[in-house]
C-alpha positions in Angstrom: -4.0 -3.3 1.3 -0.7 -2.1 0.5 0.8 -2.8 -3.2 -2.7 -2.3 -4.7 -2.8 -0.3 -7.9 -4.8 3.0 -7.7 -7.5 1.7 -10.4 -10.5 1.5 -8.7 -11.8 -2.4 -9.6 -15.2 -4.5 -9.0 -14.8 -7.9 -7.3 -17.6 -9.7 -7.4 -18.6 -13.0 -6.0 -20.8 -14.5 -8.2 -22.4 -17.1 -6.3 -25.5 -20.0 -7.4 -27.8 -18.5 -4.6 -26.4 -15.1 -4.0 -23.6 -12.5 -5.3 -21.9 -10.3 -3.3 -19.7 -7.3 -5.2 -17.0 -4.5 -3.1 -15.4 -1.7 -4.7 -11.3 -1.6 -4.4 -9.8 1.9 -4.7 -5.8 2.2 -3.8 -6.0 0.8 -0.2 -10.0 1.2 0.5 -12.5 -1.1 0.1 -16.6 -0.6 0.0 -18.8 -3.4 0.3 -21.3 -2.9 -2.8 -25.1 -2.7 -0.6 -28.5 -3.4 -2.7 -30.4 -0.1 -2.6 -33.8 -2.1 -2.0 -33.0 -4.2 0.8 -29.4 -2.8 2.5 -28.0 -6.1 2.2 -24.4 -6.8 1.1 -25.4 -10.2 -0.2 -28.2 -9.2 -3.7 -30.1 -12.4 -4.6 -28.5 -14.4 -7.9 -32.2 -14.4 -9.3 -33.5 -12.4 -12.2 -37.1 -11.4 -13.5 -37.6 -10.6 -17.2 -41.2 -7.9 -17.5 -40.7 -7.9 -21.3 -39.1 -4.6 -21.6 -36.2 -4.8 -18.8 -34.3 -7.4 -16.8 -34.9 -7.1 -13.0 -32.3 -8.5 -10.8 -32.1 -9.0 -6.8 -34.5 -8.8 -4.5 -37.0 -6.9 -7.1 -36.7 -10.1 -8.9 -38.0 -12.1 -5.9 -40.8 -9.7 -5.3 -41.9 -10.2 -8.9 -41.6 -14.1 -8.8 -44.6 -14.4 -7.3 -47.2 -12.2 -9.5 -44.9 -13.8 -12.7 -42.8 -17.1 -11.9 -42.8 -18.0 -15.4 -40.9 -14.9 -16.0 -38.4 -15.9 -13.0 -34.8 -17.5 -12.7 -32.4 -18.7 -9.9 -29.6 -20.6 -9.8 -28.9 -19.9 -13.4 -25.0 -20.6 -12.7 -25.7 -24.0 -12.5 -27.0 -24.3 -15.7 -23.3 -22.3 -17.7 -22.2 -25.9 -18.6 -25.0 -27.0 -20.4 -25.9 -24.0 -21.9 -29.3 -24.0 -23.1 -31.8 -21.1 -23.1 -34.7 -21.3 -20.7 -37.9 -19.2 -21.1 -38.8 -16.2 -19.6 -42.1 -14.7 -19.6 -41.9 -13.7 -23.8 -38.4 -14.7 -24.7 -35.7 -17.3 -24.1 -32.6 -16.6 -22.3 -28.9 -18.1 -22.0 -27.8 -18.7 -18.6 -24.4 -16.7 -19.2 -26.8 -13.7 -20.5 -28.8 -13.8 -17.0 -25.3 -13.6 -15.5 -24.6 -10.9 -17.8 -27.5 -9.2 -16.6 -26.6 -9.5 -12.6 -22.8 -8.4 -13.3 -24.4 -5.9 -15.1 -26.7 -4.8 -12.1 -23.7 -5.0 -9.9 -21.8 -2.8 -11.7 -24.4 -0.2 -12.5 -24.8 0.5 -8.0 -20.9 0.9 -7.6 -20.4 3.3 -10.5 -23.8 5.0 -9.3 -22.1 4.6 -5.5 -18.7 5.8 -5.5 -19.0 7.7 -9.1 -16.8 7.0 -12.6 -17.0 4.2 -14.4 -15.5 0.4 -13.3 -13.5 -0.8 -15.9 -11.7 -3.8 -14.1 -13.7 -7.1 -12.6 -12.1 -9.7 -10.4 -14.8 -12.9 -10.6 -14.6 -15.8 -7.7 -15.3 -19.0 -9.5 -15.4 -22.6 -7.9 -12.7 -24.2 -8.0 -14.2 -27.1 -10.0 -13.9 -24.4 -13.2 -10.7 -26.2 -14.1 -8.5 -24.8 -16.7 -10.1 -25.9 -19.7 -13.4 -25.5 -18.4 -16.0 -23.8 -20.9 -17.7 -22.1 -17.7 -14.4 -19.8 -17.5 -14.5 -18.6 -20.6 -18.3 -17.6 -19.8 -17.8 -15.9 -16.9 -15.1 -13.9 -18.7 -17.7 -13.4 -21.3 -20.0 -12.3 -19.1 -17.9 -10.3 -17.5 -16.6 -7.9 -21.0 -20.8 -8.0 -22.1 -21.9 -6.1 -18.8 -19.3 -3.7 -19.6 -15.7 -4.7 -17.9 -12.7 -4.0 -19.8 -10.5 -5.8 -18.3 -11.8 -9.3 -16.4 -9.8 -11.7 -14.2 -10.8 -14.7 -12.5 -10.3 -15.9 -9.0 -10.3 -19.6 -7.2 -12.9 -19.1 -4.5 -11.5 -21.1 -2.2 -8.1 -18.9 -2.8 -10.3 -16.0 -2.3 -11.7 -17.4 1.0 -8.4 -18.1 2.5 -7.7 -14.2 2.2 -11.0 -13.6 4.4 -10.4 -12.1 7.4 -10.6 -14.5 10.4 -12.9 -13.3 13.7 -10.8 -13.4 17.0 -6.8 -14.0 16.6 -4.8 -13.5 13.4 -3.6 -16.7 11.7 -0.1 -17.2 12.5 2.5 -17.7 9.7 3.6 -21.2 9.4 0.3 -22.8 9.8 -2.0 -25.1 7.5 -5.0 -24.1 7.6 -7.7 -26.1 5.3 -10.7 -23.7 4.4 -13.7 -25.1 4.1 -16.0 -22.8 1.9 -20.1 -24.1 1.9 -21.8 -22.4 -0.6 -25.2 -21.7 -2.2 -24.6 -24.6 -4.7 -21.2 -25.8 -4.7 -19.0 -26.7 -2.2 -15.0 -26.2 -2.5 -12.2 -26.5 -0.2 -8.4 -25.5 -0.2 -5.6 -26.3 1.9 -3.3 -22.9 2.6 -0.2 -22.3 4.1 -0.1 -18.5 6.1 2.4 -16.3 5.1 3.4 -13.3 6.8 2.9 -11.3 4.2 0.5 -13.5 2.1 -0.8 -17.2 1.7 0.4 -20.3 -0.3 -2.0 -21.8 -1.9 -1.1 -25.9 -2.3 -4.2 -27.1 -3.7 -7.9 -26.4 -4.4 -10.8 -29.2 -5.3 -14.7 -28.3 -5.2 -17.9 -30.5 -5.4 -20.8 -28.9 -7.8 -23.9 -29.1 -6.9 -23.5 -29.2 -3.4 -24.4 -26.4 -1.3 -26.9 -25.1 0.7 -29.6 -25.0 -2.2 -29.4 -28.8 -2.2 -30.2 -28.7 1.7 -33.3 -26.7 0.9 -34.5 -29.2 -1.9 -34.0 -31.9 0.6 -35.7 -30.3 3.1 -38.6 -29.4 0.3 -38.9 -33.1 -0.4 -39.2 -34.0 3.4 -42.1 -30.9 3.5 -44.1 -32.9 0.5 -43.7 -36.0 2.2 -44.7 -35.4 5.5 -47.6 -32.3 4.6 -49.0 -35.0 2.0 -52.4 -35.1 3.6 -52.7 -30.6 3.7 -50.0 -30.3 0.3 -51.3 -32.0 -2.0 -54.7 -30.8 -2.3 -53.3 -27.0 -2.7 -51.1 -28.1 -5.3 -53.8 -29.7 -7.1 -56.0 -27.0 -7.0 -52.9 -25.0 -7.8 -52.6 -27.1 -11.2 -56.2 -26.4 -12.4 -55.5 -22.8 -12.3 -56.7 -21.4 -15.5 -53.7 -18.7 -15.5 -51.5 -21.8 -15.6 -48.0 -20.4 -13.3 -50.2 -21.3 -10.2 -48.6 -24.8 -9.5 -45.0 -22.8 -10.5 -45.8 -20.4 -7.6 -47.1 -23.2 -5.1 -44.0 -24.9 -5.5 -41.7 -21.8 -5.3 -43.5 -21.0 -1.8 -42.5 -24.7 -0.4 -39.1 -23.9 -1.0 -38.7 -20.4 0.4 -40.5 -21.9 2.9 -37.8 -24.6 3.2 -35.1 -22.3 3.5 -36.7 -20.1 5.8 -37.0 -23.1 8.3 -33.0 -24.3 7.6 -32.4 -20.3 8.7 -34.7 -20.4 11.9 -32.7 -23.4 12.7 -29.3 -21.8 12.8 -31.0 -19.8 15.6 -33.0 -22.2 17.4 -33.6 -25.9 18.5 -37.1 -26.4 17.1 -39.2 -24.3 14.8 -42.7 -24.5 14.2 -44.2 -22.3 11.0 -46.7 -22.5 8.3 -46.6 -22.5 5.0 -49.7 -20.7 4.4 -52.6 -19.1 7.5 -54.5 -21.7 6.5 -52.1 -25.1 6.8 -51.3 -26.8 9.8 -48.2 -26.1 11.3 -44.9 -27.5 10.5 -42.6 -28.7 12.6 -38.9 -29.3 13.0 -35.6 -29.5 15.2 -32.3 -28.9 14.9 -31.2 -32.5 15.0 -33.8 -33.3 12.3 -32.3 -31.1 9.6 -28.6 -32.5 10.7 -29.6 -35.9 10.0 -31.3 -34.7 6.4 -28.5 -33.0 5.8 -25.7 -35.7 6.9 -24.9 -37.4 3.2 -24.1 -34.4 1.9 -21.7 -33.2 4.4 -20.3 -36.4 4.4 -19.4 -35.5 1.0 -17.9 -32.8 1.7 -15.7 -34.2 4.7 -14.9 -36.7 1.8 -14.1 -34.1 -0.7 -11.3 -32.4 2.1 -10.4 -35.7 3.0 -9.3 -36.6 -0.7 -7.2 -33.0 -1.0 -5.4 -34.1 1.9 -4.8 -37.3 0.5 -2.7 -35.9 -2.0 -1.4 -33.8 -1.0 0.4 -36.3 1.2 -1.0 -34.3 4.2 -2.2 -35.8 7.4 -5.1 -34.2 9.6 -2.7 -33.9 12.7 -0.8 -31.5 10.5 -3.8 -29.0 9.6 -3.1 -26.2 12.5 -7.0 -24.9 12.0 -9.7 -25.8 9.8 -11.4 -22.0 8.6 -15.5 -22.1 7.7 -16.5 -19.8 5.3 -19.7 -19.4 2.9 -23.3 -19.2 3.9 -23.4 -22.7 5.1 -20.8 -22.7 7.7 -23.8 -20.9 9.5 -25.2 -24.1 10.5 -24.8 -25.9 13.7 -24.8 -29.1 11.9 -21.9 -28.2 9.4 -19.9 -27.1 12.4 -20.1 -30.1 14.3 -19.8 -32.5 11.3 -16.4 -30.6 10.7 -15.4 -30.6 14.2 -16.1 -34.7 14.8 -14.9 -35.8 11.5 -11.4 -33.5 11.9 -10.8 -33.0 15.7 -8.8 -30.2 14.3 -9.6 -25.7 15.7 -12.2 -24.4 14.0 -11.9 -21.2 12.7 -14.5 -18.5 11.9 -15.3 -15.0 10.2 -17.8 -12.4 10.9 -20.6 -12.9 8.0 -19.3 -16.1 6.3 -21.7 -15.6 3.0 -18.9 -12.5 2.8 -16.0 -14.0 2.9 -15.3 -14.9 -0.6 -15.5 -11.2 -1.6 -13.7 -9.4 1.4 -10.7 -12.0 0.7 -10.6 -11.3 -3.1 -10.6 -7.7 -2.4 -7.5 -8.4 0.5 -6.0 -10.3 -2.6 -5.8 -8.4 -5.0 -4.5 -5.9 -2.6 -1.5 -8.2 -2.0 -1.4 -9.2 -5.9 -0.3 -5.1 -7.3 -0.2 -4.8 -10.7 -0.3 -8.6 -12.4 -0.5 -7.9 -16.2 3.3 -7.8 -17.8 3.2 -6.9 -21.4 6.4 -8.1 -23.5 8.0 -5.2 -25.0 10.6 -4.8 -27.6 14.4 -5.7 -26.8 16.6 -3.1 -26.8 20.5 -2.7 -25.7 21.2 -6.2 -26.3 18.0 -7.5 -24.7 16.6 -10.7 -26.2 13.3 -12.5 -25.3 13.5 -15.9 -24.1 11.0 -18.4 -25.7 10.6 -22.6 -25.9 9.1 -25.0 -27.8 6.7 -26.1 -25.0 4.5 -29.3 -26.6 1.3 -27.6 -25.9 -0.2 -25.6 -23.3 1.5 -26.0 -19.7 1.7 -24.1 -16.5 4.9 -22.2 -15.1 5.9 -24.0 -11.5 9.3 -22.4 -11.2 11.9 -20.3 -12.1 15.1 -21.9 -11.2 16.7 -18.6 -12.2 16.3 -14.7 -11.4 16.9 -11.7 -12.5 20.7 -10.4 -12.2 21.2 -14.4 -12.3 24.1 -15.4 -14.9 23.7 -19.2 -16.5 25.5 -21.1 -18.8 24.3 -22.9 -22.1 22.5 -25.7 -21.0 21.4 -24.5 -17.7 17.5 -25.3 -16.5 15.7 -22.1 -15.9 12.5 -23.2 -15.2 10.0 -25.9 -14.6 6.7 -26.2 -16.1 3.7 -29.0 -16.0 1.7 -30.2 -19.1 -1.4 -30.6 -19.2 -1.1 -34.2 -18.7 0.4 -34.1 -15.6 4.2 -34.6 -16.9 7.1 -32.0 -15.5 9.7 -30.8 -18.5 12.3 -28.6 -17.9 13.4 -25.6 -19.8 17.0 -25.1 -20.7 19.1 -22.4 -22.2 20.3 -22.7 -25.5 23.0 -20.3 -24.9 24.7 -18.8 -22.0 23.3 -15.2 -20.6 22.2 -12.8 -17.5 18.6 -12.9 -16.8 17.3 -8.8 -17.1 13.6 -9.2 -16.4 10.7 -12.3 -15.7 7.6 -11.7 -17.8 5.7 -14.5 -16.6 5.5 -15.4 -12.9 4.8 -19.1 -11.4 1.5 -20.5 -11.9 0.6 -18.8 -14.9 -0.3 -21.0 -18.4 2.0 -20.7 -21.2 2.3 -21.7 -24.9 4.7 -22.1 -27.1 6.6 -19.6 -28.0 5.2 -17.1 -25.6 7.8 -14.5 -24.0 8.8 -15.5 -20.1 12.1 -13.8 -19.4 14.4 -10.9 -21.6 18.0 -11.6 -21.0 21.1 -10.4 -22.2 23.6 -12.7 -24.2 27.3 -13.5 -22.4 30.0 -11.6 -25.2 32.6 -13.9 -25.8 36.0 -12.8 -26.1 37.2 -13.8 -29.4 40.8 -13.7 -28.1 40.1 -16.2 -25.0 38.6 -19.6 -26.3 35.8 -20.8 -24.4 36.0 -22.8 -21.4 34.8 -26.5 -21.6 32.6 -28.3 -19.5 32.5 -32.3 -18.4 29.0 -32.3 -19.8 27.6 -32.1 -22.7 25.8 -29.2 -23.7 21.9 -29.9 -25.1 22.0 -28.1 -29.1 20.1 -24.6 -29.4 16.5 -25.2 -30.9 16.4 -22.0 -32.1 18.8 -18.4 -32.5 18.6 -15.2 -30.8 17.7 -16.2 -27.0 15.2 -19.3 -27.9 15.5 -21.9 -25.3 15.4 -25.5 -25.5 13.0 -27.8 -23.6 14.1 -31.4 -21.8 11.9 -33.8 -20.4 11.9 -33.6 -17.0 12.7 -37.2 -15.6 15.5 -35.9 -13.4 13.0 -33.1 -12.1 11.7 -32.7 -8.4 9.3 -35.1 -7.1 5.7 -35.1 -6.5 5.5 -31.9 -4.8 1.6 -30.6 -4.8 0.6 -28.9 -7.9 -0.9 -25.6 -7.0 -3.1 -24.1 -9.6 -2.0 -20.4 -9.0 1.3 -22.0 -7.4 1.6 -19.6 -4.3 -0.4 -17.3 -3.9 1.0 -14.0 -4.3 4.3 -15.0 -6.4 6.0 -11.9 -7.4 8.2 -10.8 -11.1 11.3 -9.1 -11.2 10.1 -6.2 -10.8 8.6 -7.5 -7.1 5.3 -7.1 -8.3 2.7 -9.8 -7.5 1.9 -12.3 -10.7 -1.4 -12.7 -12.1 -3.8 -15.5 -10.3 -3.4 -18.7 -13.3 -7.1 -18.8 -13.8 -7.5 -14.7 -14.8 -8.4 -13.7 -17.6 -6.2 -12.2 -20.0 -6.9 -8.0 -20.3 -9.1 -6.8 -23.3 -7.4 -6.4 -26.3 -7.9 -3.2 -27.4 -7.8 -0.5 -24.5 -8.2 2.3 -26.3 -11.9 1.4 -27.0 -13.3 0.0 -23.6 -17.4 -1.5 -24.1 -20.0 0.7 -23.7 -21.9 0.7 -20.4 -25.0 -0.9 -20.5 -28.4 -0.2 -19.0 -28.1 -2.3 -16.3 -32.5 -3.0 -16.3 -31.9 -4.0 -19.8 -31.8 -7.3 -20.9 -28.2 -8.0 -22.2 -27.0 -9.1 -25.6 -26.1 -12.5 -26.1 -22.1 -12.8 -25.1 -19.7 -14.8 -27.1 -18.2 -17.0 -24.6 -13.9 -16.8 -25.3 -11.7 -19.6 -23.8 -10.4 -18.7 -20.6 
């Protein structure tokens, strides 16, 4: 993990069915373990007593005295946004986030000692720029005490993952294929020797292996009608009311307990309660349950390939990552519908997290701030029509360019490619924005230092004409860019580890700009108690 700063960091994989969090410290990494259970992966759930916010596995424990007082899978519900009732009061979805990032944060300081000022948060890639879930999770992020927050692609995080058996070699494609709890995204890489490009990303919400478990719970209620039903109507005369809550909870743990037993096994037989009949199922039963959604998802990598105007014979490997690439029918619906290696990694639900940690060990320091020019140093600034995102520099440092020149290449929002010229000739000292990162207008990319004229020695002339200045000391001027590079795929953090002048690695387009106001980091809070309602900033 060489070319990681020294600040120790939190990344955190923040995941619909379970989170998984590892401490980054100069060139170590610790994988963040819940104290209750041992386990690396803690349980996206959260229980609410009144007084204090439990989170994890003491959550799950306390579902079933109190599942009125009980959530999971609250990250689904970031995009509507509405409060849902726990036990007394109502809660946000982004504050019961707040809560496990909260959590998460409280073990590692308690851990590895100090406080953890800096997250890095794994989103799906279906958070598109613009998305109001960003800003959330970055909201999230500052209210359980983070300073600084930055967000991650998953899928960009999972191509980092270390792979079992033989290294990737560089050169190859590889198209990740990341399973989740509740969403499903997929990303097709190129390997670097020294890091990964990145060509393009898409995801599929609500599909993961949740959805498998309510299918599977559906297929229980149908076939156990005759032994079900009769508890759950008993269950609904309950005088203490959360008894049909609980009965229903139990048939889907029960679910997913039988999807687990068949990663192991062929058949599985197991009872809901000691007193219900036996219940009954084989591997090829669940595949067949489960084939229209994985169809979806060979659909969904299908389409990525599609435009990227890639064919399956050029993928080297396809890589499985995420808690459902545990299951025999995911690998052999991959395998048949690609024909292409399969690749694995030790602990797939870990993935995500050990190859956000391996990134940002690649990705240094990533926040440039502009600072005043000095010795002749101007910044360099255009009139971009709206937001846009940096594809290129054309131009580096030490690099000496006339008026007129392109220097860079940017996309709009709406898809169209502009180029950014110079209004007037100069060397190039420093790049304060690296590929892939979103702009605005008149936002500071580049200092450089004007070309002196000679007075005595007119100018020389050019065939061409040169496009007028928009605006004086080192303002640029921006041309449409017709004459531009074709269709090339549109990475959303361009490669993955571009690097500044100053060789350091550029910030991941989706992170989160740092706190304003350093000198005055949040306090921490009690990680048991319940959060304060976050204001939710634009990513």
């Amino acid at each position: 993990m060489s070319g990681m700063s020294d600040s120790r960091s939190l990344v955190v994989d923040f995941g619909t069915s379970s989170s998984a969090a590892a401490v980054v410290t100069g060139d170590t990494m610790h994988l963040v373990a819940e104290p209750i259970t041992g386990s690396y992966t803690w349980p996206s759930a959260v229980h609410w007593d009144g007084q204090h916010m439990f989170v994890g596995s003491v959550a799950e424990r306390r579902k079933r005295a109190e599942p009125t007082a009980y959530a999971a899978e609250f990250k689904r519900g970031l995009a509507a946004d509405v409060p849902v009732p726990l036990g007394d009061r109502r809660f946000r979805p982004v504050e019961q986030v707040v809560a496990v990032l909260a959590t998460l944060r409280g073990e590692a300081e308690h851990l590895h000692g100090g406080r953890i000022e800096r997250a890095v948060i794994t989103v799906p890639a279906s958070y598109a720029v613009g998305d109001p879930r960003r800003g959330q999770m970055i909201a999230a992020g500052e209210a359980a005490g983070f300073h600084t927050v930055e967000l991650l692609s998953e899928p960009v995080a999972a191509a980092f993952a270390p792979v079992a058996g033989a290294p990737l070699t560089p050169g190859e494609l590889v198209l990740v294929y990341d399973l989740g709890g509740g969403t499903f995204d997929t990303a097709l890489v190129r390997v670097g020797e020294h890091g990964h490009e990145v060509l393009g990303h898409v995801a599929i919400d609500n599909c993961g292996g949740r959805d498998i478990d309510a299918l599977l719970a559906a297929r229980i209620h149908d076939e156990g009608r005759e032994w079900l039903e009769p508890l759950l109507a008993a269950a609904a005369t309950d005088p203490t009311g959360p008894a049909a809550l609980r009965m229903e909870m139990a048939v889907t743990d029960f679910a997913r307990r039988i999807k687990h037993q068949l990663s192991e096994v062929e058949e599985v037989e197991d009872f809901l309660m000691p007193n219900t009949p036996a219940y009954r199922m084989t591997r090829d039963d669940l595949a067949s349950l489960a084939a229209p959604l994985l169809d979806q998802t060979v659909a969904c990598c299908q389409s990525l390939l599609d435009e990227l105007v890639v064919g399956v014979s050029e993928v080297d490997a396809v890589l499985l990552v995420g808690g459902g690439a545990r299951m025999p029918a995911v690998i052999d619906t991959v395998r048949r519908a690609f024909e292409r290696p399969l690749r694995h990694v030790d602990e797939p639900e870990l993935a995500t997290v050990r190859g956000a940690a391996r990134w940002l060990g690649h990705s240094g320091s990533r926040t440039v701030l502009p600072s005043p020019a000095s010795d002749g140093s101007q910044p360099l600034s255009f009139a971009v029509p709206g937001r846009a995102r940096l594809l290129r520099w054309l131009v580096g440092p030490g690099d000496a360019y006339p008026a007129g020149a392109t220097l860079a290449r940017v996309r709009l929002q709406t898809g169209a490619l502009w180029d950014l010229t110079a209004a007037t000739a100069g060397t190039i000292e420093r790049l304060l924005v690296a590929p892939g990162a979103e702009i605005a207008p008149q936002h500071w990319l580049a200092l450089a230092r004007p070309t002196t004229v000679d007075r005595a020695t007119p100018p020389a002339t050019t065939d061409r004409a040169t496009p007028p200045a928009t605006a004086q000391h080192g303002a640029a001027s921006t041309t449409a860019g017709r004459g531009a590079e074709p269709a090339t795929p549109d990475p959303a953090a361009g490669p993955a580890t571009p690097h500044d002048a100053a060789g350091s690695p550029s910030p991941d387009p989706g992170a989160a700009p740092p706190s304003p106001d350093p000198a005055a980091p949040p306090a921490s809070p009690d990680p048991a108690a319940a959060p304060a309602s976050p204001d939710p900033q634009p990513a």
